[in-house]
C-alpha positions in Angstrom: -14.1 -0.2 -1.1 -10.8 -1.1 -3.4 -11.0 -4.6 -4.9 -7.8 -5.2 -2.5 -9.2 -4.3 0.7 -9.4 -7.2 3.3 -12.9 -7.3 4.5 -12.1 -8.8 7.9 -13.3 -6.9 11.0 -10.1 -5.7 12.8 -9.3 -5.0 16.5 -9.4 -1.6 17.4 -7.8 0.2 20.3 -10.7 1.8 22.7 -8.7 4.0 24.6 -6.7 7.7 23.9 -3.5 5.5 21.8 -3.3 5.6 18.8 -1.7 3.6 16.2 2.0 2.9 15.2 4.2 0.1 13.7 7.3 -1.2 14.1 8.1 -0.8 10.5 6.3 -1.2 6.9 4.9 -4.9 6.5 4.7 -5.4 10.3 0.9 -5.9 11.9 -0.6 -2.6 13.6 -0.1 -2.7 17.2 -2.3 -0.2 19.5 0.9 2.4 20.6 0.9 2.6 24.7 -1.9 -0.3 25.2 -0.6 -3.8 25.7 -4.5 -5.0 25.3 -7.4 -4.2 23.8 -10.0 -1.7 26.4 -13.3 -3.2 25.2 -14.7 -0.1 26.6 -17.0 1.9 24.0 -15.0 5.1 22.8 -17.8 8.0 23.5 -17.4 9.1 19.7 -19.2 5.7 18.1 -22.8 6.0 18.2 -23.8 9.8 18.1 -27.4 10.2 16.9 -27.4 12.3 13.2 -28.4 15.8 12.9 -27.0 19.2 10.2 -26.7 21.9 13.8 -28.1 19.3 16.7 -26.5 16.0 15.8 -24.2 14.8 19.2 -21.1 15.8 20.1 -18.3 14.3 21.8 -15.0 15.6 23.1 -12.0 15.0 25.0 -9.7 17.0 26.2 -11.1 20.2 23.8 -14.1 22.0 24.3 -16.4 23.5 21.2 -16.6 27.6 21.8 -18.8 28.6 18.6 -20.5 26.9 15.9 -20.8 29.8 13.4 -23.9 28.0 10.7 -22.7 28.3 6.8 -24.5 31.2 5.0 -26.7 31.5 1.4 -25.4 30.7 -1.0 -21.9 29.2 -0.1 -22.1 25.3 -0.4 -19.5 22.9 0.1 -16.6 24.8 2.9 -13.0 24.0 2.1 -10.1 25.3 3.3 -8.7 28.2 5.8 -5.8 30.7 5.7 -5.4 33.3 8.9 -4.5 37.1 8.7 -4.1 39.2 12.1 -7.7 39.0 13.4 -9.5 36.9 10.5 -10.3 33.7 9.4 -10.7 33.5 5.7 -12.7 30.1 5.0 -12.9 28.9 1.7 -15.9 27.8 -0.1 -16.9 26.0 -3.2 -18.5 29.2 -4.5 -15.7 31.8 -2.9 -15.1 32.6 0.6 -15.8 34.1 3.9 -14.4 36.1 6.5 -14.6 35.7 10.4 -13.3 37.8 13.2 -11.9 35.6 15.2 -10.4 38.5 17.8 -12.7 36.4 20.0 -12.6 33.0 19.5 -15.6 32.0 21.7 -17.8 34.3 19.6 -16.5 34.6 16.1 -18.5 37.2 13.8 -18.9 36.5 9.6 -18.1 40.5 8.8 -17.3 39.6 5.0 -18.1 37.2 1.9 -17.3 37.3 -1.5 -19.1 35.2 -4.2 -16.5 33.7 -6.6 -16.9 30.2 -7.5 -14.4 27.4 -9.3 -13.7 24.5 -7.6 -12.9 23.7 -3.9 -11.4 27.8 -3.8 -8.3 26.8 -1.5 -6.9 30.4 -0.1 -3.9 32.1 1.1 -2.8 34.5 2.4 0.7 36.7 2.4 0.7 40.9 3.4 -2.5 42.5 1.9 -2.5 39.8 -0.7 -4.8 36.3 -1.0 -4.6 33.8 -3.5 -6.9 31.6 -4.1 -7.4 27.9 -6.4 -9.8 27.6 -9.2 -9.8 24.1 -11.1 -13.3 24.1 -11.9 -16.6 24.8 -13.8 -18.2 27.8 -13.6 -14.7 29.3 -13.1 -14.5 32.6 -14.9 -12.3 35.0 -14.7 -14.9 37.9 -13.6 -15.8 35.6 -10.7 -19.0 35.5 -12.0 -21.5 32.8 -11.3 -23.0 31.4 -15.0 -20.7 28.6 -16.2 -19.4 29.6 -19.6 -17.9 26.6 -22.4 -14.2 25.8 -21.6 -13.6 27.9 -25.1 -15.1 31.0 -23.6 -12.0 34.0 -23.4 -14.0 34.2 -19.5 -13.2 30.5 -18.7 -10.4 30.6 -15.9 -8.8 27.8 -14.2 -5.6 28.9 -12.2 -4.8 31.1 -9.4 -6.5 34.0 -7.8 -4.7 37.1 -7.1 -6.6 39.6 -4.8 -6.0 42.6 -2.8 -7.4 42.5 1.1 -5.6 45.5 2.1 -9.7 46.5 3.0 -10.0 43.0 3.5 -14.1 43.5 3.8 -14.0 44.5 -0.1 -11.1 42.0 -1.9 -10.4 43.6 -5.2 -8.8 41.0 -8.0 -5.6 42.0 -9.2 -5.1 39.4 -11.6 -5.9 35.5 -12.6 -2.6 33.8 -13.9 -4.4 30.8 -16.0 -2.6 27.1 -16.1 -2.7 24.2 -17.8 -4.3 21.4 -15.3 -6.0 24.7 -12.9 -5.2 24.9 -9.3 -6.5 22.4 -7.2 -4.1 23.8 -4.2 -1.6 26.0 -4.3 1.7 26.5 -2.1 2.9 30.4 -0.4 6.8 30.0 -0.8 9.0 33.1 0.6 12.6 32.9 -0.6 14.6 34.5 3.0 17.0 35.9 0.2 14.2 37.7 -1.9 11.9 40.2 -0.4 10.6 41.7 -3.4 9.1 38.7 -4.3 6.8 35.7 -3.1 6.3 32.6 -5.3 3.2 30.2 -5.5 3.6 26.6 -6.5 0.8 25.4 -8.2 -0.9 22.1 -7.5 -3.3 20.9 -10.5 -5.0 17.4 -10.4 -7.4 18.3 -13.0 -7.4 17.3 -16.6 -5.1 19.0 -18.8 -7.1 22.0 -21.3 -7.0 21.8 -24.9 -3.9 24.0 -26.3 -7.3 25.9 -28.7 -8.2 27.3 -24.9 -4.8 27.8 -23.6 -1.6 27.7 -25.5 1.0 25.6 -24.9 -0.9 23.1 -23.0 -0.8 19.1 -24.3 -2.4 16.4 -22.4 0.0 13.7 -24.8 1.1 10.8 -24.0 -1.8 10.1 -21.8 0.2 6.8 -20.3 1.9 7.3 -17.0 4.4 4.7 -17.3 8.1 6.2 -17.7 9.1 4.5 -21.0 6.1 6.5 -22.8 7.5 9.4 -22.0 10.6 9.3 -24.3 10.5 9.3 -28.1 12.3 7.2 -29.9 15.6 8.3 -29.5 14.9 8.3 -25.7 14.7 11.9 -25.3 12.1 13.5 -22.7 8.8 14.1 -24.0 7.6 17.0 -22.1 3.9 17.4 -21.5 1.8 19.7 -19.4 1.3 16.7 -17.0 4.1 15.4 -14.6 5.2 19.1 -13.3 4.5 22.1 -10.9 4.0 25.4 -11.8 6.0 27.9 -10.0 4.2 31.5 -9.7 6.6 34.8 -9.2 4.5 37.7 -7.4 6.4 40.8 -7.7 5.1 42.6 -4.0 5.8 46.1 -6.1 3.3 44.7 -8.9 1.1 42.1 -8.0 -0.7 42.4 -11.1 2.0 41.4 -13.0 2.1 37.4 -11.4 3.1 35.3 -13.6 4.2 31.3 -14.6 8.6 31.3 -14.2 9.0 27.8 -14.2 7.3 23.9 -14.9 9.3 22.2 -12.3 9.6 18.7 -13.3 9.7 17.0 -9.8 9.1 13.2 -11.0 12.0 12.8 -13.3 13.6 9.9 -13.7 17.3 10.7 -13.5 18.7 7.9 -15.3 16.6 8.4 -18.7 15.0 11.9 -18.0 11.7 10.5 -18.2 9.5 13.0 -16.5 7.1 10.3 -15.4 9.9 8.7 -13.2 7.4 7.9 -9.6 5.1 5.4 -9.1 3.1 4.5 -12.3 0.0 4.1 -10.7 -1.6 0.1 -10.0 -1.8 -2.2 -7.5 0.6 -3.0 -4.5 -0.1 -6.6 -4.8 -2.8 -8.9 -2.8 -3.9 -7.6 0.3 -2.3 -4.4 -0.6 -3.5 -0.9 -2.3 -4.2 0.2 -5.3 -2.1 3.7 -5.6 -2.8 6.3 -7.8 -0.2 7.3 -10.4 2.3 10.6 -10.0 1.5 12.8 -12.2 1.2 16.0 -9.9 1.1 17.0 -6.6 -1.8 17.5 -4.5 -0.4 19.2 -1.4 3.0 20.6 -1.0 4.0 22.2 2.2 7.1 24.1 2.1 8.8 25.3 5.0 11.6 27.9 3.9 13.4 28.5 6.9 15.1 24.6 6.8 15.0 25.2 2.9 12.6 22.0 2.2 9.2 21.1 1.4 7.1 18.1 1.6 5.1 16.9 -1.3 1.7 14.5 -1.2 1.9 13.8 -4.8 -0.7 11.7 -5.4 1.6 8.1 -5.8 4.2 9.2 -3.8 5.6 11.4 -0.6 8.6 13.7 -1.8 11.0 15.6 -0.1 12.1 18.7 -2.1 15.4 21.5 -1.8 13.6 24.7 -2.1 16.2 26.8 -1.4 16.1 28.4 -4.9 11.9 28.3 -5.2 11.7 29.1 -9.0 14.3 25.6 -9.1 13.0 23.3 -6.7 14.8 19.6 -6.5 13.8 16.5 -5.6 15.9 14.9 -2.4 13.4 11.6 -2.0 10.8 9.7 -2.9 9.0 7.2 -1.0 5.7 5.3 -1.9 3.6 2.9 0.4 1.9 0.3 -0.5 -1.3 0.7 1.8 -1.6 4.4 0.8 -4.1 5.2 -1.7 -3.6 8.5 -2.6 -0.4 10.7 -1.3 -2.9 14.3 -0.5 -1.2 16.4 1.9 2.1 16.6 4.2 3.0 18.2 7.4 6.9 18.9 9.2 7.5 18.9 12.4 8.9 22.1 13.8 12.9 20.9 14.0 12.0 19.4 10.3 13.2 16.2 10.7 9.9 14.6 10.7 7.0 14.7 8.1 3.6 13.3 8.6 2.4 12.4 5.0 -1.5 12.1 4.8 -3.8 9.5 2.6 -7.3 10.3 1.4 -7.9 6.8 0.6 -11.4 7.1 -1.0 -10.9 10.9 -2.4 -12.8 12.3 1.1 -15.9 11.3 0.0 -15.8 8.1 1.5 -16.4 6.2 5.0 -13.1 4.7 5.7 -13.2 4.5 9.3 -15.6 1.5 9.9 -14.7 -1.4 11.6 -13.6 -3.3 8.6 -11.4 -1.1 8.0 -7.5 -1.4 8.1 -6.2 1.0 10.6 -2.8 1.9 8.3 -5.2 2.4 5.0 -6.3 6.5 5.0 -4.5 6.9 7.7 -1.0 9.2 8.7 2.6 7.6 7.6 5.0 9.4 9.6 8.8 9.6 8.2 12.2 10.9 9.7 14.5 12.7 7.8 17.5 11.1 8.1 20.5 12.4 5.9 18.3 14.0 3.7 15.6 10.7 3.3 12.7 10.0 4.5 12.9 7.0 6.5 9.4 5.2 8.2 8.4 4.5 11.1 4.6 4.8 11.9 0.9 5.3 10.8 -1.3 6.8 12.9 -5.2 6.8 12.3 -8.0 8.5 14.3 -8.9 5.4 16.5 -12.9 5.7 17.1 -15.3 3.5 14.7 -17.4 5.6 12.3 -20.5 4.5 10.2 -21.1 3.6 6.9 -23.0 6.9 7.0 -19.7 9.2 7.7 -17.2 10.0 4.8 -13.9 9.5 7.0 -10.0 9.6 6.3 -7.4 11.5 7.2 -7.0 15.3 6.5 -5.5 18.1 6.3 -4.4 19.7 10.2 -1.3 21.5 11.8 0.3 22.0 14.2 0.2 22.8 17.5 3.0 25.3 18.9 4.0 23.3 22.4 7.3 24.1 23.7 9.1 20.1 23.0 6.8 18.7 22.0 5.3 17.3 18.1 1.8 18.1 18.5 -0.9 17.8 15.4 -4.6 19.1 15.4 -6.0 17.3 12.2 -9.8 16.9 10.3 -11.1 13.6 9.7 -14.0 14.6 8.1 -17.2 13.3 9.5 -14.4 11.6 12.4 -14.1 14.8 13.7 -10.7 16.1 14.5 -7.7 14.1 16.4 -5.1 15.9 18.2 -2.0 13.6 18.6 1.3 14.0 19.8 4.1 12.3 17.7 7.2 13.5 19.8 8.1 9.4 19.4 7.5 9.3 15.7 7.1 5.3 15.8 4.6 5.7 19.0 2.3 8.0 18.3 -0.9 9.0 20.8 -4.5 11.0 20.7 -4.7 13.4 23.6 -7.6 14.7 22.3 -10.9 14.6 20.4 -14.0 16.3 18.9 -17.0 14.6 16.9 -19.9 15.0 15.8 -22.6 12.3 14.7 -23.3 11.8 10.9 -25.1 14.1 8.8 -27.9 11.9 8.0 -29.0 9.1 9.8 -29.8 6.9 6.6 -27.6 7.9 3.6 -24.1 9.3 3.5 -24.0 13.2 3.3 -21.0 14.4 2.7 -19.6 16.4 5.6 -17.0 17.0 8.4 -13.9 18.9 8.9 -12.3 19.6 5.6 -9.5 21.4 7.6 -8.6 22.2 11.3 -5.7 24.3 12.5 -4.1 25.9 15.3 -4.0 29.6 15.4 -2.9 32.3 17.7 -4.5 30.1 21.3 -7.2 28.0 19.9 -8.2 25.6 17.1 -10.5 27.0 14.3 -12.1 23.9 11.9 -13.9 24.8 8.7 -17.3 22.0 8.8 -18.2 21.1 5.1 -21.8 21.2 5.6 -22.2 23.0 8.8 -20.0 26.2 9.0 -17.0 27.7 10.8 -15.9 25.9 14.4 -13.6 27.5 17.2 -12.2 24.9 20.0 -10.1 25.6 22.8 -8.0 23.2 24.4 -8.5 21.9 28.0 -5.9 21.0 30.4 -5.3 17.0 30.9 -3.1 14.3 31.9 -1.8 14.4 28.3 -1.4 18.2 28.1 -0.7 20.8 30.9 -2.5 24.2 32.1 0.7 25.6 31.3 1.7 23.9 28.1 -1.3 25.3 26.8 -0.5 28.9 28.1 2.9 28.6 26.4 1.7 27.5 22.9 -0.9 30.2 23.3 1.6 33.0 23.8 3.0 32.3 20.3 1.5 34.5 17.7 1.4 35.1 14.0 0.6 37.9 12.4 -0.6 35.5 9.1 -1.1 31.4 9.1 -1.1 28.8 6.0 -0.6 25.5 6.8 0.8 24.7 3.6 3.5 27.8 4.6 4.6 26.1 7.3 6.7 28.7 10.0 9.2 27.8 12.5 7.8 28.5 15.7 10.1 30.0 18.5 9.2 30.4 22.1 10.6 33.6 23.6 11.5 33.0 27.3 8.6 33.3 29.7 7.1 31.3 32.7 4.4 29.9 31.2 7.8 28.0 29.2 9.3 27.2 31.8 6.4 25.6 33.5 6.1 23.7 30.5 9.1 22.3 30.2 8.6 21.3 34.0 5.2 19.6 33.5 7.1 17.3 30.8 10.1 16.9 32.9 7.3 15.6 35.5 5.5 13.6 33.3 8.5 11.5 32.1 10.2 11.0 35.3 13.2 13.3 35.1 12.1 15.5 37.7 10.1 14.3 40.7 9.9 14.4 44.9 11.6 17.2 46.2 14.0 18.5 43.3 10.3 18.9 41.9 8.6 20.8 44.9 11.6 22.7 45.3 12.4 23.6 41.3 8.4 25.0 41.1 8.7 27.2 44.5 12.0 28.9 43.0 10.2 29.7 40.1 7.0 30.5 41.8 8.9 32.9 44.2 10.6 34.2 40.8 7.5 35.5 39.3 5.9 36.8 42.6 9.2 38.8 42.8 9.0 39.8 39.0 5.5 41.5 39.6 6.4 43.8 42.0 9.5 46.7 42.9 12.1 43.8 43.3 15.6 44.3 41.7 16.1 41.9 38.8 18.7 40.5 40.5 16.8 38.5 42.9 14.1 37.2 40.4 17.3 36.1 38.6 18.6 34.4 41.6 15.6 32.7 42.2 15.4 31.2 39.1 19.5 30.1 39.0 18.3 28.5 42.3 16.1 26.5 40.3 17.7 25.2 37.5 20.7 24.2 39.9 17.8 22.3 42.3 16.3 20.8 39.0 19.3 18.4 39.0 18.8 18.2 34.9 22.2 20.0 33.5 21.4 20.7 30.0 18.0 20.0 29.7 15.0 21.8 27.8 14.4 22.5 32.1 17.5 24.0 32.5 17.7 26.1 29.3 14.1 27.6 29.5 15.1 28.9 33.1 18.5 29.9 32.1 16.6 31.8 28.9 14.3 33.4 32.0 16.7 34.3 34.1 19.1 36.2 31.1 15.9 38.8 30.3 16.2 40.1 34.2 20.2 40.1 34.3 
């Protein structure tokens, strides 16, 4: 544990809420719980196991448990493409069918090892991250000296247009390697897709790879000038930007060092948080010297940056010239590691991997707002604070635990996340009220090992296309489905289902658009329910219009009269301009 952690057992919050605060320096309060439930929460307390530890759930229910195969080790992250999972892996990847999620089937692999092998995907293309010994630019498997003309550390370039036999294209080297990488479309520039490259590593020698320089190795902005206060640029402190010309993949190549730290007073490039401790009590936050998860989402023209000391939002609207809007730091975050939007984009749940994911940070002695979620608003172009939320349930000493990478989850109105906690399983929370927010659902395993601390759990858990896939560290490839529940609807489940994509990466964050349908409507009702807006007989009324609607739609009846019956409904709904109102307006326009 930090030399500045309190060691004081803390109150935790037994019940589905989660964890919020009024504002930075103000004590945790449990969000919808005006007293502690001394109740035991079903996830503390599962006996150890690799494939038979226990399980508990809420709210969710485990379809398949696909078992890691020879010889891929340690499972990273995933990326989605029509009916496949691609799962990366410290020593290359896999590839599921997921066509059916309650049976998933491994129908490729392909042995190419460098580091924790983050992927992506965009068309017929994948990318993946190599940071790491025995990285070589054959993919093979014998680790060669860092001097070797084989020795790669970079991105991946591959063709999956046979997406059973990936072919490399090319391997675009960098300075610091790729830890993660970024897909960034520009709406303006289809012949092109750009990858911004995330490198945590230490910087190569400029004998392996021109160019590169590792000096000055302080972090503080005043050691970055010379002495007549000009910049001193270094291959530290900056973001590579990728161009992929679609015509000529091949050809992928470094455009731009964006230099998102600078100081804009002296042009320092080291211009964020200098690394050190917050102060008593307080962390100990790493310095800012690159990013390690950056999330753009180009249809608002932004994207979120974890970067290691500090949360940045970032104007990608030209993405070879990104531009830093705001930076925020917090001093009970450890280490800034990954970022998520809302889908409006005007809220951005930063993540902290306090203890660098190999760690257990979830024990009872430790602080609910330290590794867990800071969630912001955007607010004229800031990011202003107003929560943490941490995956509530105790963990042991045996079961590395913080918070981790997840997205989200498309409900029509609603800020739904699906998120890995490691060995805590994954947390589903709804963050509609960014300064209240609440789990609505949980899986968990028990530890690993009963004894010692294995390294294991969810590296990453996303939605895609109906259900939420997980890739397990130790254990293999998960597939959940969600279950219906006082905190989430039959029917708000059939609504984000019916959203599809033809291609997922979480750090590629879509906007998600509903198109008009019952199942949306009935959504939108269930919430309307839930807060109070619509009850007695507006309710009972509002559901047999549209009811009557869709009995009408399935059979010879003229459009006109399922369109009357839902007119009928938004006028009984009593709710001018609401989401209620619009969604059966929407309906009712697609049978004028």
């Amino acid at each position: 544990m930090n030399a500045h952690s309190p060691h004081t057992s803390r109150w935790r919050a037994r019940t589905l809420a989660a964890v919020g605060a009024l504002a930075l320096g103000l004590s945790m309060m449990a969000a919808g719980a005006a007293s502690a439930d001394t109740e035991s929460d079903p996830r503390e307390g599962l006996s150890a196991g690799l494939h038979d530890a226990g399980q508990a759930a809420s709210n969710i229910a485990l379809l398949s448990a696909q078992q890691k195969t020879s010889p891929f080790t340690i499972n990273s992250d995933l990326a989605f493409t029509g009916d496949y999972a691609v799962a990366g892996n410290y020593y290359g990847f896999q590839i599921y069918d997921v066509s059916d999620p309650a049976a998933p089937e491994l129908t490729g692999t392909f042995v190419c090892p460098g580091g924790q092998g983050d992927v992506s995907v965009y068309g017929d293309l994948l990318f993946m991250s190599v940071e790491s010994s025995p990285g070589r630019l054959d993919c093979g498997t014998q680790t060669t000296p860092t001097t070797d003309p084989q020795s790669f550390r970079g991105v991946r370039v591959f063709d999956i247009s046979d997406i059973t036999n990936p072919v490399q294209l090319t391997a675009v080297q960098t300075c610091r390697g790729s830890h993660t990488h970024t897909i960034v479309e520009d709406p303006d520039d289809t012949e092109n897709v750009y990858v911004y490259v995330s490198g945590t590593a230490g910087v190569r020698s400029s004998a392996v790879l021109a160019g590169c320089t590792g000096q000055p190795t302080s972090n503080t902005l005043e050691a970055h000038l010379d002495a007549n206060g000009d910049p001193i640029l270094s291959s530290r402190f900056l973001v590579e930007v990728i161009k992929v010309p679609l015509a000529a993949p091949e050809t992928a190549a470094v455009v731009n060092e964006a230099r998102l730290f600078t100081d804009a007073a002296t042009g320092s490039p080291a211009g964020l948080w200098p690394g050190g401790s917050h102060g008593a009590g307080l962390q100990t936050t790493s310095a800012t010297d690159a990013c390690h998860d950056i999330t753009a989402y180009p249809e608002i023209g932004l994207a979120a940056g974890a970067c290691e000391g500090n949360g940045i939002l970032i104007d990608i609207s030209d993405p070879v010239n990104p531009v830093r809007l705001d930076a925020v730091t917090d001093p009970r975050f450890a280490y800034w590691h990954s970022a998520t939007f809302n889908n409006d984009g005007t809220k951005v749940v930063f993540t902290d991997e306090w203890g660098g994911g190999s760690s257990p940070r979830c024990r009872d002695i430790d602080p609910l707002n330290w590794g867990a979620n800071a969630i912001f608003d955007i607010v004229d172009g800031k990011l202003e604070f107003r929560s943490y939320y941490k995956m509530p349930a105790v963990q042991t000493a045996q079961e590395n635990c913080v918070a981790h990478n997840g997205s989200l989850i498309p409900v029509p109105g609603r800020d739904i996340m699906v998120q890995a906690w490691y060995q805590g399983g994954l947390s589903i929370f709804d963050f509609t009220d960014s300064a209240n927010p609440v789990e609505i659902a949980y899986f968990d395993r028990g530890p690993m090992s009963a004894t010692s601390l294995v390294t294991g759990g969810y590296w990453s858990t996303y939605w895609y296309n109906g259900n939420v896939f997980g890739n397990e560290i130790g254990r293999g490839f998960d597939s959940l489905g969600l279950q219906p529940s006082e905190y989430l609807s039959e029917n708000e489940i059939a609504a984000a289902g019916e959203y599809r994509l033809d291609e997922f990466n979480a750090q590629a964050q879509p906007r998600y658009t509903h198109a008009p349908s019952f199942a949306v409507v009935r959504a939108y009702i269930d919430q309307a329910e839930r807060d109070g807006s619509l009850s007695g007989a507006a309710l009972t009324e509002v559901r047999k219009h549209v009811d009557q609607a869709e009995k009408l739609s399935d059979g010879p009846s003229n459009p006109r009269s399922v369109k009357a019956q839902l007119d009928n409904a938004a006028r009984k709904s009593g709710l001018p301009g609401s989401e209620v109102q619009l969604a059966l307006t929407a309906l009712a326009g697609t049978f004028s």
